[in-house]
C-alpha positions in Angstrom: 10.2 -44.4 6.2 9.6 -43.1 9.4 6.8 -40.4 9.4 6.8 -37.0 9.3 6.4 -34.5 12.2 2.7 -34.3 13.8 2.6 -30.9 14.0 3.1 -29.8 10.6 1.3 -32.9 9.3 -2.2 -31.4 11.1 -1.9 -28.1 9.6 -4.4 -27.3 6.9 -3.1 -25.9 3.8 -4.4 -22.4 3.2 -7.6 -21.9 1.6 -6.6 -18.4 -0.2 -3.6 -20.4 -1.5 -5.6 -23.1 -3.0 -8.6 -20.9 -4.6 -5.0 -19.0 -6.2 -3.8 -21.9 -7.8 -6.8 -22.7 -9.2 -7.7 -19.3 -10.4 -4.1 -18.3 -11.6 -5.1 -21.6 -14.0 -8.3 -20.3 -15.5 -8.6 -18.2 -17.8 -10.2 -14.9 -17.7 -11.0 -14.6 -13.9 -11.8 -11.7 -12.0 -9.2 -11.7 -9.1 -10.5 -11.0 -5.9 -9.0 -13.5 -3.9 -5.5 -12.2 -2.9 -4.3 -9.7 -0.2 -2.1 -8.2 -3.1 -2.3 -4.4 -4.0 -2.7 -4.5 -7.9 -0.5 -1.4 -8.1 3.1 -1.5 -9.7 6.0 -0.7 -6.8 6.5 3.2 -7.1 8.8 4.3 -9.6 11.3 5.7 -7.0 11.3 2.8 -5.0 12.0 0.1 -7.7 14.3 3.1 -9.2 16.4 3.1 -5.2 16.4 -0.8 -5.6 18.2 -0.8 -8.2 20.2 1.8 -7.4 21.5 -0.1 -3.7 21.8 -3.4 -6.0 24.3 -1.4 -8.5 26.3 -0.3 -5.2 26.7 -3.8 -4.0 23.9 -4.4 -1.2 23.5 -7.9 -2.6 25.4 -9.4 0.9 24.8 -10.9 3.8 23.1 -7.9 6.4 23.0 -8.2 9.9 20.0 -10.6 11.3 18.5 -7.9 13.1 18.3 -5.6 9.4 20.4 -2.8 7.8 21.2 0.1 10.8 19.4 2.6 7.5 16.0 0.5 7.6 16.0 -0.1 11.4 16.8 3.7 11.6 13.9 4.7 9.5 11.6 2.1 10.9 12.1 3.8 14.6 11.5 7.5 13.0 8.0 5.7 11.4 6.9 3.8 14.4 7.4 7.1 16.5 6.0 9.1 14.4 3.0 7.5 14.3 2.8 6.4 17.4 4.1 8.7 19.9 6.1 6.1 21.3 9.7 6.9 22.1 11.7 4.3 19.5 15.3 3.9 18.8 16.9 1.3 16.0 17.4 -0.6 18.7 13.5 -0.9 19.0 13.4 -2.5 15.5 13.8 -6.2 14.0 13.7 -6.2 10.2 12.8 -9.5 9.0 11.7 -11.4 5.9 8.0 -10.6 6.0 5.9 -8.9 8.2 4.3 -13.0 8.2 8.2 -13.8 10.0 8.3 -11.4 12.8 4.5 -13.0 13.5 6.5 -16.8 13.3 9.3 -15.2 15.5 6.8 -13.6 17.8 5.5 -17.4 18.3 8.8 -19.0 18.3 10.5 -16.4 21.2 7.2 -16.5 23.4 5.4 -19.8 23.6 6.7 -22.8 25.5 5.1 -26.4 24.5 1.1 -25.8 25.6 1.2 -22.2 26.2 -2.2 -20.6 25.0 -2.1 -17.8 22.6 -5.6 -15.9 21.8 -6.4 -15.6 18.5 -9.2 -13.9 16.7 -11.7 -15.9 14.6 -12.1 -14.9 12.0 -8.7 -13.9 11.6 -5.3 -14.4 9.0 -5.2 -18.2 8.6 -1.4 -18.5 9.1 -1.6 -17.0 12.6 -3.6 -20.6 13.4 -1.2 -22.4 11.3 2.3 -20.7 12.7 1.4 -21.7 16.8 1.2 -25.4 16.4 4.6 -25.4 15.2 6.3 -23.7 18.3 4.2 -26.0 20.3 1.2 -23.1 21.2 -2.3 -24.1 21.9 -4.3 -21.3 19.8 -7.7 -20.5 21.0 -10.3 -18.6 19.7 -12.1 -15.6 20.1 -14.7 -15.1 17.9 -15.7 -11.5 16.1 -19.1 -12.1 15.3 -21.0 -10.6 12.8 -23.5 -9.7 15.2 -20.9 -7.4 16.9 -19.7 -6.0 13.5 -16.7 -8.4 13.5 -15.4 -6.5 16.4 -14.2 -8.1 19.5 -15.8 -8.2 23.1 -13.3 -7.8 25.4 -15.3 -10.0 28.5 -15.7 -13.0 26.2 -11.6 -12.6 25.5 -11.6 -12.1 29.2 -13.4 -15.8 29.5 -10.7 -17.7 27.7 -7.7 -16.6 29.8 -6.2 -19.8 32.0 -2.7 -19.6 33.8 -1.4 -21.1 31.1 -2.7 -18.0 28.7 1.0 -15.8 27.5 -0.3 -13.9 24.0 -3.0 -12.1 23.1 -2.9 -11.6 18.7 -4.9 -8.7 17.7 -5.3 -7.5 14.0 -6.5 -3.6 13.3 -7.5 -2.6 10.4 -8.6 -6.5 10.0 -7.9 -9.6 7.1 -10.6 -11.0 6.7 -13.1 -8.2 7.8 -11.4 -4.8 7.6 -12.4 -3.7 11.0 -10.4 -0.9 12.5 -10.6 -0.8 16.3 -11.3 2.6 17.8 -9.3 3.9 20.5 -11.8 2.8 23.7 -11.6 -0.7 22.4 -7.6 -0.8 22.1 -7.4 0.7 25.5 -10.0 -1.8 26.5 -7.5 -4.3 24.8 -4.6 -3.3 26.0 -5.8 -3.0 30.0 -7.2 -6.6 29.6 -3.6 -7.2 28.8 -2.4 -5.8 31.5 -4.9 -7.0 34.2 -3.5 -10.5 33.1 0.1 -9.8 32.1 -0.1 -10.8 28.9 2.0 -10.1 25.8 0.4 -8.8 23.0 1.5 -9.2 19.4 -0.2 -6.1 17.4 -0.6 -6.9 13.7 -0.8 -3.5 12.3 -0.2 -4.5 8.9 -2.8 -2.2 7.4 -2.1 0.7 9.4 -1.9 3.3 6.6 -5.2 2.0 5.1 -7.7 3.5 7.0 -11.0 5.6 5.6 -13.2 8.0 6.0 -10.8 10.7 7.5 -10.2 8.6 10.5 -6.8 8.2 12.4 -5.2 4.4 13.0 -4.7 3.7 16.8 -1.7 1.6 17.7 -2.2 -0.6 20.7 1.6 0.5 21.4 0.3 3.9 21.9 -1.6 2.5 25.2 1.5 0.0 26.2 2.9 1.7 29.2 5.2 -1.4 30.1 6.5 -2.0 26.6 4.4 -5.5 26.1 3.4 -5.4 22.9 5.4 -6.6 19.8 4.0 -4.4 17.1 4.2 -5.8 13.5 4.2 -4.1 10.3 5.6 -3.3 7.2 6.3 -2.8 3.5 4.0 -5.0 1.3 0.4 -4.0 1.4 0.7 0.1 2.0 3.6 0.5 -0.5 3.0 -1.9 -3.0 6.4 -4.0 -2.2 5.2 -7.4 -1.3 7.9 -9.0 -3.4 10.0 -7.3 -1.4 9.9 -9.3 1.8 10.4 -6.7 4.3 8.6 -6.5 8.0 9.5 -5.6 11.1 8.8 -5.8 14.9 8.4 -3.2 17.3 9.3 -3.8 20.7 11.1 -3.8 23.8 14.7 -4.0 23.4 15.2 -7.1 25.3 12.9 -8.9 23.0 14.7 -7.7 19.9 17.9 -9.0 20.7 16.2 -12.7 21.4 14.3 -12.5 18.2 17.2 -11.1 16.2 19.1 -14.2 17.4 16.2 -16.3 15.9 16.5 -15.5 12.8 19.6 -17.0 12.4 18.6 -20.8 12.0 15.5 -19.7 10.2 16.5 -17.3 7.3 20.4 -16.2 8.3 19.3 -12.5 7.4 17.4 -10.4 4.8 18.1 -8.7 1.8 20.2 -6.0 1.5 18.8 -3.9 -1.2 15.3 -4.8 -0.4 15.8 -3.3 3.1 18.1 0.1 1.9 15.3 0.4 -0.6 12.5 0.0 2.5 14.2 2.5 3.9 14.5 5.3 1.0 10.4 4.4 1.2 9.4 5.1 4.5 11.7 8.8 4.4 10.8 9.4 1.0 7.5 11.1 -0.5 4.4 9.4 1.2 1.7 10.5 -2.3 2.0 7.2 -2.9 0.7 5.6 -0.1 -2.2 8.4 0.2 -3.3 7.8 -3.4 -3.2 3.9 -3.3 -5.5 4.3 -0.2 -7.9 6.7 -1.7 -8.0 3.9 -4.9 -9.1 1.4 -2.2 -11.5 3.6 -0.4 -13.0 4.2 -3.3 -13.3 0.5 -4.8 -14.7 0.1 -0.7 -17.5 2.4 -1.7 -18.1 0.4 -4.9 -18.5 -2.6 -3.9 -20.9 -1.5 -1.0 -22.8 0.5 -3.2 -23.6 -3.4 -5.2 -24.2 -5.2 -2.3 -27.1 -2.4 -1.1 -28.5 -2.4 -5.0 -28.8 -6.2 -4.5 -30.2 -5.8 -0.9 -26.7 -7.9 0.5 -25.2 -5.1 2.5 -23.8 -6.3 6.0 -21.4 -3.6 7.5 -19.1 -1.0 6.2 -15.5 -2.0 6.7 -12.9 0.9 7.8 -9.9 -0.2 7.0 -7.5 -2.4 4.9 -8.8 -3.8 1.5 -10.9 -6.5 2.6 -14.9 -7.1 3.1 -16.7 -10.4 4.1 -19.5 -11.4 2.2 -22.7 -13.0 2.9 -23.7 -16.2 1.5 -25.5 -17.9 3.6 -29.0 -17.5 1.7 -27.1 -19.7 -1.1 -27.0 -22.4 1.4 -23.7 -23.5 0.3 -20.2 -24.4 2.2 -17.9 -21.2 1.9 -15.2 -23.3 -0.2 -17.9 -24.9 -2.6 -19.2 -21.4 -3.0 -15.6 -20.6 -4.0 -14.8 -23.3 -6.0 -17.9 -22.9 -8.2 -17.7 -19.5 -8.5 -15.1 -19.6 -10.5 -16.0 -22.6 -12.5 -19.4 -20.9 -13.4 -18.8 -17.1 -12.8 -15.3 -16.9 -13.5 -14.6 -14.5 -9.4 -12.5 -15.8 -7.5 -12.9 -14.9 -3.6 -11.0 -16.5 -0.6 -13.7 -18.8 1.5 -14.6 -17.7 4.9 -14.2 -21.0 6.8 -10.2 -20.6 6.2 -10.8 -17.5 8.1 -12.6 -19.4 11.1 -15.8 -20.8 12.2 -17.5 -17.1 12.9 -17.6 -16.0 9.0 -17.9 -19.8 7.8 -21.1 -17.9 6.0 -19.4 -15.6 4.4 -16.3 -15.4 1.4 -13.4 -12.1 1.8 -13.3 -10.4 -1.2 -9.7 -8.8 -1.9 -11.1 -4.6 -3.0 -7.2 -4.5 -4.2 -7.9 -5.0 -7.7 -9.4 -2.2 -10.4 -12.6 -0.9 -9.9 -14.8 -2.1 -12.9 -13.2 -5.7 -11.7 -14.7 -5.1 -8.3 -17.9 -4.0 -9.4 -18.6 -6.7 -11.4 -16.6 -9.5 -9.5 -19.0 -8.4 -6.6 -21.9 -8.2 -9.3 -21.0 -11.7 -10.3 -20.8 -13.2 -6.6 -24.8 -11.6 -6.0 -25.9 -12.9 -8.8 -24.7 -16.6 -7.9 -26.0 -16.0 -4.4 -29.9 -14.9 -5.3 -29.6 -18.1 -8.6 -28.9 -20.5 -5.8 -31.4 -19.0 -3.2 -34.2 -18.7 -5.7 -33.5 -22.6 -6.8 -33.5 -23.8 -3.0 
């Protein structure tokens, strides 16, 4: 048999996937591994789906989304924004994770750079090498609080440099980047004409009062392709529903794309997206305040055992320490749930800069937190002690 493709052969399989599997097969673990909000689908969202499914949205839609959900995704993106957005500005697609993969596929010719940040979502590094991109690195070190410096970014940039990925509030590190830094951002961007593909994913998850910048509220030439959607901030990740903001020249090439790749979405999944994002927001408010809460928890453990880092401000993730344990990220991982029955993603599938460290997933109840993040202090001082 002749072998398979080198591309896809290279790619490393995801290190949050395989600490699931593992954990999902042992008993009685404390679940902290997964970018999954633990809270059911509001009622009147699964109560619309069901409702759009009874009424026959169970067809083929059009590849670019449902005119109701691309409607209601321009209202959102301009309302929080500022941005002047029509339907026209908006690709639905199956996943906030495929408009990221179409983002790839529409930009980056074979050996085109695309900046990505390390540490940062491990299938933005697995996506480019399979439209032929060349990622490279930019590290958010924890000596900068995970957040970026915009003259090392600067350093990387060749001719042959098209994207620059940026991620605010962060996975792994749930960093939110203030508004100097994305206008820093998005002038660097400028400087060098480079697109920018926003991933604001976490957008509605932001604490401590504060307000989430969009890097498309600085984007005076309509260069950034701004990517969210419906899993984390409305409890709908079964539902499969992202979209893209952008220009509408790039809509109507990556609304072609998804033809080969997935044909189209899902009809009620996308009429029921859009009953969410015009319907009551309480929702969204109180599954953030359950996160910043949980946020407060676990920090309040990590001081107690003297392991506090940084305070994250956004999104339901926090990096962990473990380098006084001495231990690789994935062994760290792996024995932690053999021996302390937590499971946490390991750093080093997140990049060389938090290789240190494991992500802990705050997006699970609040006594599981606690002691989940107990649990993974205790293992850390038993191994540092016996060292």
């Amino acid at each position: 048999m002749k072998p398979f493709a080198a591309a896809p052969t290279a790619i490393p399989r995801s290190g949050i996937r395989e600490i699931m599997d593992i954990a999902w097969a042992t008993p009685d673990v404390i679940h902290l591994e997964v970018g999954q909000p633990d809270f059911d689908t509001p009622p009147h969202i699964v109560e619309a789906t069901c409702a759009h499914a009874r009424a026959g949205h169970t067809r083929y839609v059009p590849n670019a989304g449902v005119n109701p959900l691309r409607e209601a995704a321009a209202r959102y993106v301009q309302g929080k924004t500022g941005v002047a957005t029509g339907p026209e500005n908006i690709l639905v697609t199956q996943g906030a994770v495929l408009s990221v993969a179409t983002a790839f596929l529409s930009l980056l010719d074979p050996d085109d750079e695309v900046l990505l940040p390390d540490p940062g979502w491990p299938n933005y590094s697995m996506a480019a090498p399979l439209f032929h991109g060349r990622s490279v690195f930019y590290n958010l070190t924890a000596e900068n609080n995970f957040l970026p410096d915009v003259e090392q970014i600067e350093s990387l940039i060749t001719d042959r440099t098209k994207l620059l990925l940026i991620c605010s509030p962060s996975n792994p590190t749930g960093q939110v980047y203030d508004e100097a830094l994305t206008k820093q951002l998005m002038d660097l961007a400028r400087r060098h004409d480079l697109w920018v593909l926003a991933d604001e994913i976490y957008g509605e998850i932001i604490f401590d009062g504060a307000k989430h910048v969009s890097a498309a509220a600085h984007d005076p030439d309509n260069r950034v392709l701004l990517v969210t959607g419906m899993s984390k901030s409305y409890a709908m990740t079964g539902y499969r529903v992202g979209f893209t903001r952008a220009c509408t020249e790039y809509i109507e090439m990556a609304s072609k794309l998804q033809e080969p790749l997935v044909s189209c979405g899902v009809g009620f999944s996308q009429m029921a997206a859009a009953d969410a994002l015009d319907g009551p927001q309480d929702c969204v408010i109180q599954m953030r305040d359950a996160y910043e809460r949980r946020r407060n928890i676990a920090l309040d453990v990590l001081r107690a055992n003297d392991m506090y880092r940084y305070t994250p401000g956004g999104a339901f993730y926090l990096l962990i320490d473990i380098s006084a344990s001495g231990m690789a990220s994935r062994d760290f991982a792996l024995e932690l749930i053999s021996e302390h029955k937590v499971a946490v993603a390991p750093g080093s599938t997140f990049g060389d800069m938090c290789a240190s460290h494991v992500r802990v997933s705050i997006a699970s109840p609040d006594e599981m937190v606690r002691e989940g993040i107990e649990r993974i202090c205790t293992m850390v001082q038993q191994k540092a002690a016996s060292r």
